[in-house]
C-alpha positions as CSV (number, residue, x, y, z in Angstrom):
1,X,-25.1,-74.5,14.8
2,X,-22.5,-73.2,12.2
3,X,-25.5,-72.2,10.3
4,X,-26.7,-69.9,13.2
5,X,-23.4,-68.7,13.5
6,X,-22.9,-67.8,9.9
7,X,-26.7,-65.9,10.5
8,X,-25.5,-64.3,13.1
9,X,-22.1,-62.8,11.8
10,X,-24.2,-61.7,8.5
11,X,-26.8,-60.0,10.7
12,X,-23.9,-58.3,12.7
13,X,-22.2,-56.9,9.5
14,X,-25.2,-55.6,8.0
15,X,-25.7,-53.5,11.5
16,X,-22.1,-52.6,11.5
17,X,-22.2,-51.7,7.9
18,X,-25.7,-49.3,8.5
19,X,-23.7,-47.6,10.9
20,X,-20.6,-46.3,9.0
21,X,-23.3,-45.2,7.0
22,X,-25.2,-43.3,9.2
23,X,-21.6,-41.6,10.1
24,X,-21.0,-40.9,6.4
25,X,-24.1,-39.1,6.5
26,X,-24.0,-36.9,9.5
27,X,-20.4,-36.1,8.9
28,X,-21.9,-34.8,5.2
29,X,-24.3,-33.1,6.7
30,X,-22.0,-31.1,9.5
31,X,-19.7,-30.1,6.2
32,X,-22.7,-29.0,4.2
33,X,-24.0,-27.0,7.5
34,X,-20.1,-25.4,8.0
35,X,-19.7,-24.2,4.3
36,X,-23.4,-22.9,4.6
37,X,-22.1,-20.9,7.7
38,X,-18.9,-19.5,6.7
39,X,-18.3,-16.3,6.1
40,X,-17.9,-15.0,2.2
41,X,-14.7,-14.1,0.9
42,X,-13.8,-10.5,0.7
43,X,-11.4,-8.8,-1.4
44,X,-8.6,-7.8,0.8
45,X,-8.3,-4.5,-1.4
46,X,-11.2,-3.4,-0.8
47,X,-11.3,-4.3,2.8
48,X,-8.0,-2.2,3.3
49,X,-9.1,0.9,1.8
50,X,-12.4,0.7,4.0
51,X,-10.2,0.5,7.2
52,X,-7.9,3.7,5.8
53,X,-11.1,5.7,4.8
54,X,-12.4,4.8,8.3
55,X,-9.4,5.7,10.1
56,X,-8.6,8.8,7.8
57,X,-11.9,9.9,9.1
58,X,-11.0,10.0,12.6
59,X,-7.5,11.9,12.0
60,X,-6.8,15.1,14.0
61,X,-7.6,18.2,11.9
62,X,-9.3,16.0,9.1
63,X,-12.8,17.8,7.6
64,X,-14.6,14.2,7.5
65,X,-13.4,13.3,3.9
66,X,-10.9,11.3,5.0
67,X,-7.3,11.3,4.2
68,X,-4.9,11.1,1.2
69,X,-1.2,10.5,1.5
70,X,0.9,12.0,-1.2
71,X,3.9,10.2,-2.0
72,X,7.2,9.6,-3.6
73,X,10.7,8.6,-4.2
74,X,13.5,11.1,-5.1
75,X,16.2,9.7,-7.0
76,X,19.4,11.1,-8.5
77,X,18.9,11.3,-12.5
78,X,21.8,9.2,-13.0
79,X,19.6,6.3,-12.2
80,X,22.6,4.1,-10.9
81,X,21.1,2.3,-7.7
82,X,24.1,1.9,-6.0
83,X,22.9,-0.8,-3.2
84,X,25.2,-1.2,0.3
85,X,23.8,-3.0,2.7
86,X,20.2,-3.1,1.2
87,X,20.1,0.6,1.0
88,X,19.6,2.1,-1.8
89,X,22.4,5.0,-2.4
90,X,20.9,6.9,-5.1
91,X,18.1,8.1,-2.9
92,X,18.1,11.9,-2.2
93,X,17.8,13.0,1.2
94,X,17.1,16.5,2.2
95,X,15.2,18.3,-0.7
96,X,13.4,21.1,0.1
97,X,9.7,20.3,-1.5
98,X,6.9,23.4,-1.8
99,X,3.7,22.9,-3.2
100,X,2.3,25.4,-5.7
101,X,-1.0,24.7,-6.0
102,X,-2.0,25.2,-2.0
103,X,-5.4,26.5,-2.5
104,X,-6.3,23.3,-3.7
105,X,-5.5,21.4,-0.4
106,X,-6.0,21.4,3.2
107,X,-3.3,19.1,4.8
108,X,-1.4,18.1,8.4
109,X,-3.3,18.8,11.8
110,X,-3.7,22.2,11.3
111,X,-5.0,22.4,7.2
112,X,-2.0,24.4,6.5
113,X,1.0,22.3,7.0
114,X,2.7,21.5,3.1
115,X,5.4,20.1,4.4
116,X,6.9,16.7,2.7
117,X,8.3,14.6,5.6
118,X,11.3,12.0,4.6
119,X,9.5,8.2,5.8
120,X,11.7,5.0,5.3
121,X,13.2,6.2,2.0
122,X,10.0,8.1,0.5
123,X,8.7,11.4,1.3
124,X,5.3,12.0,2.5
125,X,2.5,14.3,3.3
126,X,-1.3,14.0,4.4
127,X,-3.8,15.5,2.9
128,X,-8.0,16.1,2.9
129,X,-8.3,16.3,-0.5
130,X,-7.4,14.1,-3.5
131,X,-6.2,15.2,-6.6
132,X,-3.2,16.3,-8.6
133,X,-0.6,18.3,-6.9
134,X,1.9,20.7,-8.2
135,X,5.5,20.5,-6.6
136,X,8.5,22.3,-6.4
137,X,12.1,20.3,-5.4
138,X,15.1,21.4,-4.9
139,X,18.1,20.5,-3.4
140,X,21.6,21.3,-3.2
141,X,23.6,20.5,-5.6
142,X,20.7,19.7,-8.5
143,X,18.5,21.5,-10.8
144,X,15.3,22.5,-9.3
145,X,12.4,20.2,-10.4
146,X,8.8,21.4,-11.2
147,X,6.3,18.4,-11.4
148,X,3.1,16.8,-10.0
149,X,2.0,14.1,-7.8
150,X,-1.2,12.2,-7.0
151,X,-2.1,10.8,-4.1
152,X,-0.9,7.5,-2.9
153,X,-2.6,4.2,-5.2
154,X,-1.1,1.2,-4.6
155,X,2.5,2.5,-5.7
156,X,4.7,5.0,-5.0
157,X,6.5,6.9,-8.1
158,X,9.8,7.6,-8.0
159,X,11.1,11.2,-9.3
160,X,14.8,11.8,-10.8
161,X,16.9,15.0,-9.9
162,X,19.5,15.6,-12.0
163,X,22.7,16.9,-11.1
164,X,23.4,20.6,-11.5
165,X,26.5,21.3,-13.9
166,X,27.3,24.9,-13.9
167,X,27.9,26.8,-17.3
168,X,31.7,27.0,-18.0
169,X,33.2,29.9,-17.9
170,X,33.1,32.9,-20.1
171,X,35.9,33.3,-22.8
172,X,38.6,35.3,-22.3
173,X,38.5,38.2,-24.7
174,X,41.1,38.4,-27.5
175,X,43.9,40.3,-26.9
């Protein structure tokens, strides 16, 4: 009888042992069937500048070739970033910025708007068209600035003003 049972307990392990098997197998299959499935990577890059070219396309005013944001951050020359409660002090504020090469560009709603707007620390304008653009800065206080920008890359330059010191004054004549 002990024989029988010993039979039996073999014959029950062997069935139990085919079946973790079997489960092995089908869970290896559903893994190899989900990694056949999934979607590829994409580069997020990439990705992101299709969904600005996209909705650059569908801007008010824009001619269809999408949009290019011009941008920048104006600085005192000094370069001393004096920092008070995360904000960054030697950030200029209120510069008046004209662009010089306008025939170049079509920007804003209307395809004639050249006007820099201040945005979280930066200033900004929108444009149709992508390539290098001539400014003009000035501001109070400074030396007027004559450079360029591109349009917007992945980083946003920053551009120094430096402070205006007036001339001293004329000698007096010798008596």
């Amino acid at each position: 009888m002990q024989h029988n049972h010993a039979r039996l307990l073999f014959v029950l392990s062997i069935f139990l042992l085919a079946l973790v098997v079997v489960d092995f197998v089908r869970i290896g299959d559903k893994v190899a069937s989900r990694n056949n499935t999934s979607n590829p990577k994409v580069n997020l890059t990439e990705k992101v500048n299709e969904i600005g070219a996209v909705l650059g396309d569908v801007l008010p005013g824009s001619t269809g070739g999408g949009s290019y944001y011009y941008k920048f951050y104006l600085k005192d020359q000094t370069g001393v970033a004096l920092t008070t409660q995360s904000v960054d002090a030697s950030l200029i504020k209120g510069a008046t910025i004209t662009v010089s090469n306008k025939s170049y560009f079509t920007c804003g709603d209307t395809g004639s708007n050249y006007t820099f707007a201040e945005v979280d620390g930066f200033y900004k304008l929108i444009c149709n068209e992508a390539g290098t653009m001539n400014i003009r800065i000035s501001k109070s206080g400074y030396s007027t600035k004559n450079t360029s920008v591109v349009y917007y890359q992945g980083e946003i330059p920053t551009i120094y003003l430096s402070r205006y010191v007036a001339p001293p004054p004329p000698l007096a004549p010798p008596q």
